[in-house]
N, C-alpha and C positions, 0 to 999 in steps of 0.2 A: 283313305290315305292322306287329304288334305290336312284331317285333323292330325293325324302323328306327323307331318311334316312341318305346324305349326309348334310342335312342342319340340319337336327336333332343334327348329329354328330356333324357339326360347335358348333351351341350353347353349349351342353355339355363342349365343351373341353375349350369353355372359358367363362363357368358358369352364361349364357344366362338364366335367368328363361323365359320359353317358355309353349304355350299351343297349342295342337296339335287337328283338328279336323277332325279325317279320313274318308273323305266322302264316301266312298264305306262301312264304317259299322254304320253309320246314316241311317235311315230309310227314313230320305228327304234327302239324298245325293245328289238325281238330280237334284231337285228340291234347294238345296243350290248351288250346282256348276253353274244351269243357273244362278242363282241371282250372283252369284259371274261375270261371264260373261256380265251381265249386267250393276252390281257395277265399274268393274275394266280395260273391254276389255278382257278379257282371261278369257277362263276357264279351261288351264291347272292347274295343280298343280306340285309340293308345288304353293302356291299362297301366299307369308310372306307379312304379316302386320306386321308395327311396329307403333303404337299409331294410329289404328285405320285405316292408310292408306298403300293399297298395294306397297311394293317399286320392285315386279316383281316375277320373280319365281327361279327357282336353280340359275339358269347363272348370273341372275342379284345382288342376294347376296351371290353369289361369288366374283364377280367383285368389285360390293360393298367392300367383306375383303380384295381382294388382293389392292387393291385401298388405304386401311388403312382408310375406310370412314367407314364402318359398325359400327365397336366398337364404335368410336365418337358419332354414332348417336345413340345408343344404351346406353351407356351410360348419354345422355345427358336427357333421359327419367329417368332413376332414375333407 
């Protein structure tokens, strides 16, 4: 949870509209986390989509902002 509450915090502080979908209080949680596993390679979490496709989980959209690559592509979505 620490790690999805830091990428939460990312968006927030640079007014990212986000939608969050906590699998541990979904009823098919497991059953979305295998499908995610099988969608993307991973089934840790956070697992960030951005237009539909996985771009990784905490580490990678970190990387992503310090990189100065996130916003652009974030923005370029609308």
């Amino acid at each position: 949870r620490r790690y999805c509450k830091k990428v939460k915090t990312l968006f927030t502080q640079n007014n990212v509209d986000f939608e969050v979908v906590e699998l541990d209080e979904e009823k098919d949680g497991a059953d979305m986390q295998a499908a995610l596993g099988e969608l993307t390679g991973r089934r840790t979490v956070p697992n960030v989509f951005l237009d539909g496709k996985s771009i990784g989980g905490s580490d990678d959209t970190f990387k992503l902002h310090d990189n100065g690559k996130l916003m652009p592509k974030l923005q370029a979505l609308g």
